[in-house]
VOBA-1610 file (N, C-alpha, C; in pm, whole numbers, padded with zeros to 5 digits, always signed):
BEGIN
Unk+03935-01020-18314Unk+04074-01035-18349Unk+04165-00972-18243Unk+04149-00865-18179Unk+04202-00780-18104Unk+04269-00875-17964Unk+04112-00936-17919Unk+04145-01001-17789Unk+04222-01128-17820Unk+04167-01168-17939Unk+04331-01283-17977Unk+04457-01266-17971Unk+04473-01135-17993Unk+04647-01081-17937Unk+04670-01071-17826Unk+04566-01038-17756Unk+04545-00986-17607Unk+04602-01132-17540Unk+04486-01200-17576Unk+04502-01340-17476Unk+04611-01424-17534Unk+04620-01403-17666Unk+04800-01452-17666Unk+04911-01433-17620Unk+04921-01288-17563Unk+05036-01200-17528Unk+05001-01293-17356Unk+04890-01294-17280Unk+04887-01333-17160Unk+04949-01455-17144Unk+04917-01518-17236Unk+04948-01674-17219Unk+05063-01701-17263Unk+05137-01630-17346Unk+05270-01652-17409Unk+05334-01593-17248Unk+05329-01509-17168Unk+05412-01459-17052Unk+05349-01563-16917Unk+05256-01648-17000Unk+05201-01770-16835Unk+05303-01858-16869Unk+05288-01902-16998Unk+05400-02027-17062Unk+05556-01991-17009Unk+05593-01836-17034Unk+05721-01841-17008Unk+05768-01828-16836Unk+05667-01786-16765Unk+05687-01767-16599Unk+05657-01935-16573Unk+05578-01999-16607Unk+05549-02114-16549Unk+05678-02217-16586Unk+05750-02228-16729Unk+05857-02327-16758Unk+05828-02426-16743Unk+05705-02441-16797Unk+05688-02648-16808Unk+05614-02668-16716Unk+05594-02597-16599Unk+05485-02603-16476Unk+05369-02607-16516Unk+05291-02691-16447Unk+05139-02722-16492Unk+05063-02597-16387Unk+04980-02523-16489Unk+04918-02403-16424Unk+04832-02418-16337Unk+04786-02408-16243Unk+04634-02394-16148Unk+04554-02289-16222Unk+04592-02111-16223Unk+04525-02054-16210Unk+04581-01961-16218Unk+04538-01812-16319Unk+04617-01706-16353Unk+04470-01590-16282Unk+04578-01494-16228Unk+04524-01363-16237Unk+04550-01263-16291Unk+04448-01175-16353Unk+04431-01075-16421Unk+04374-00938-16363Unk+04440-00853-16395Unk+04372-00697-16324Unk+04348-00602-16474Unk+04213-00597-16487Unk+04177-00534-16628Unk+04087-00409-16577Unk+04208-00312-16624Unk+04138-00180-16602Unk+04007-00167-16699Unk+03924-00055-16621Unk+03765+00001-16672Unk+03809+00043-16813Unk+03913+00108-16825Unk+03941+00174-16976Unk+03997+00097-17063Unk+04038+00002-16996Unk+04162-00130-17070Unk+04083-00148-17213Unk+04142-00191-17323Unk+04065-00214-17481Unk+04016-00280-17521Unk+03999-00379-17398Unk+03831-00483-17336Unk+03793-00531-17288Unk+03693-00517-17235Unk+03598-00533-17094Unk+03665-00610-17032Unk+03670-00639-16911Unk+03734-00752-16830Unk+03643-00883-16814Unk+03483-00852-16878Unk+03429-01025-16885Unk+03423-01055-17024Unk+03472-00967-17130Unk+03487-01052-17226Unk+03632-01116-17280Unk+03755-01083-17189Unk+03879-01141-17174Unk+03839-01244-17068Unk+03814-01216-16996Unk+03769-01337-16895Unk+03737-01431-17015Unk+03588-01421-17061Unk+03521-01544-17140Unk+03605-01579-17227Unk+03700-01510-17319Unk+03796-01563-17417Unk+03845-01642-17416Unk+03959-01609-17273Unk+04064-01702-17205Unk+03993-01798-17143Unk+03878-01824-17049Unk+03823-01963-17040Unk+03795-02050-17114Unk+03792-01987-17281Unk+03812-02082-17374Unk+03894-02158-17443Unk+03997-02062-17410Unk+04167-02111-17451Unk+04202-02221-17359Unk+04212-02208-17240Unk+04288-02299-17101Unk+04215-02399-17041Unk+04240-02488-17006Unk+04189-02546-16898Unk+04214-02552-16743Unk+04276-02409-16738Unk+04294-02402-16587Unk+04180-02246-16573Unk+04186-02240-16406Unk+04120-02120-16391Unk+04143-01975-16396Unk+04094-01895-16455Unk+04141-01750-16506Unk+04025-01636-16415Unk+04103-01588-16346Unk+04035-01527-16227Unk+04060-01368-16291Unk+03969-01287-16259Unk+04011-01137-16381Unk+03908-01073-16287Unk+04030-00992-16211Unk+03944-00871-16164Unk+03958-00722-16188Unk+03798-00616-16185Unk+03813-00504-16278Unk+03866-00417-16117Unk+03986-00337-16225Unk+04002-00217-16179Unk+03954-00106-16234Unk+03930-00010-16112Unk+03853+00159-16149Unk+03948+00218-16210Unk+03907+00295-16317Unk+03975+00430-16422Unk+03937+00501-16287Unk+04074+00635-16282Unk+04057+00751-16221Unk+04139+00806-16338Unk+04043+00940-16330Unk+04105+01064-16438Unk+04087+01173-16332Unk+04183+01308-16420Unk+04149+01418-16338Unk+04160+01505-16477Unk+04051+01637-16428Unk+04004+01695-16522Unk+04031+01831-16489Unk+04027+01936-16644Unk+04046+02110-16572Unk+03982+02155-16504Unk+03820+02103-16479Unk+03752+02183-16400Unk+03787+02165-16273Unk+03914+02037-16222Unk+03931+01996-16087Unk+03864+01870-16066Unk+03800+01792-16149Unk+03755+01701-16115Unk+03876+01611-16059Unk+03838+01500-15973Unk+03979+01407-15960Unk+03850+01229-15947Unk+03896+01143-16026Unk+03796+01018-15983Unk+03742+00924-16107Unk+03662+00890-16032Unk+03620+00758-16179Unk+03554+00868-16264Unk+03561+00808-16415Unk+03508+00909-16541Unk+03384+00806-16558Unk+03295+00912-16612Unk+03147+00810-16668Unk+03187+00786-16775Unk+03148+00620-16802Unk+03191+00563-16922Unk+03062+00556-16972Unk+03058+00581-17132Unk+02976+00656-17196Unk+02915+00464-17270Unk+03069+00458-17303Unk+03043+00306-17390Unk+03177+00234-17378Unk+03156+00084-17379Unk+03297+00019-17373Unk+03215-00066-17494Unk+03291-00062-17584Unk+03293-00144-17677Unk+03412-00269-17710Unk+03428-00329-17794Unk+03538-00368-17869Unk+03621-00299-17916Unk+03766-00302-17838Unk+03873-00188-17874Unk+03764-00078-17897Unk+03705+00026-17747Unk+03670+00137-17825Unk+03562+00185-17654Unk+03616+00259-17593Unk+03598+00310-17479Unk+03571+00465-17491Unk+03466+00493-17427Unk+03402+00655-17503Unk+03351+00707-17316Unk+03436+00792-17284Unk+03444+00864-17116Unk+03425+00989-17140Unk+03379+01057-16979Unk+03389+01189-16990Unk+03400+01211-16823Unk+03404+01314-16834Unk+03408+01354-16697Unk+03273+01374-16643Unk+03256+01353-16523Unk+03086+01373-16464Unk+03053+01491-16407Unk+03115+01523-16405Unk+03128+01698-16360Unk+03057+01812-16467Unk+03219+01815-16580Unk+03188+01945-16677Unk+03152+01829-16847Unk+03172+01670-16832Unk+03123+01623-16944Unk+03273+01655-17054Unk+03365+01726-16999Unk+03487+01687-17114Unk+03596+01591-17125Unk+03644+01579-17242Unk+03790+01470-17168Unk+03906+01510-17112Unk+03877+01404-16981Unk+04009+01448-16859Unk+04076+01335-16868Unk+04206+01383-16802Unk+04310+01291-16846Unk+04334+01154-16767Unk+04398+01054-16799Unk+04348+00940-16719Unk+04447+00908-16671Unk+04461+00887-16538Unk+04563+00843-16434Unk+04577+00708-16411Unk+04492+00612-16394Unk+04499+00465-16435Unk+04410+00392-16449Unk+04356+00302-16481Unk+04255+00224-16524Unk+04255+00177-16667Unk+04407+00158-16766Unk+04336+00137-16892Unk+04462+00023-16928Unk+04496-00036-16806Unk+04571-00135-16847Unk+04518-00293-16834Unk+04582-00365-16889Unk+04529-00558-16864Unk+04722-00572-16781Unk+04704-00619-16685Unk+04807-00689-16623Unk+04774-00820-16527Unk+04869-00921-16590Unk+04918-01054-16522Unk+04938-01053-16360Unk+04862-01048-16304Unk+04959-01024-16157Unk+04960-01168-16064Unk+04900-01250-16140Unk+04965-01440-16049Unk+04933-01531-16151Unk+05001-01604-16099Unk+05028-01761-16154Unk+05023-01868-16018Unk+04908-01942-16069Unk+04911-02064-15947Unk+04962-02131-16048Unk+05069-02242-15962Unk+05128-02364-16060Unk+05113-02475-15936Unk+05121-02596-15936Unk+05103-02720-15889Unk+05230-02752-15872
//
């Protein structure tokens, strides 16, 4: 249910950037922490469209008290449900970026 909002929200902002334009091909940047995986939004949205949906993962960096600064070991990515720690001291450090889904092109014809 989750990624049905997900990939609605994408496609409702392809529909409104494109204006009647027939799509080629959208890109996607789905962070490691984002609230799901970047190949199972991938597979979603190839089911929705008939154009091509290109989705590439970006790295989570966190930084932590012990000084850690960098990618966190991801423990588990589930469905809505991402479980990290730091690789260092193993606690939760705070996350600097990696936990977003963003639109960043539109091919149109």
């Amino acid at each position: 249910m989750h990624e049905t909002i997900i990939a609605k929200n994408i496609l409702r902002e392809v529909s409104k950037k494109a204006k009647g334009r027939k799509v080629e091909s959208i890109t996607i940047e789905v962070g490691d922490l984002a609230h799901l995986p970047a190949h199972q939004l991938k597979d979603f949205l190839k089911n929705m469209v008939d154009f091509d949906v290109v989705v590439k993962r970006v790295k989570a960096r966190v930084k932590c008290g012990c000084g850690y600064e960098g990618e966190p070991r991801i423990l588990a990515h589930e469905h809505d449900f991402t479980l990290f720690e730091c690789p260092k001291c193993h606690n939760l450090p705070e996350v600097l970026c990696g936990e977003d889904i963003v639109l960043k092109e539109i091919k149109m014809k």
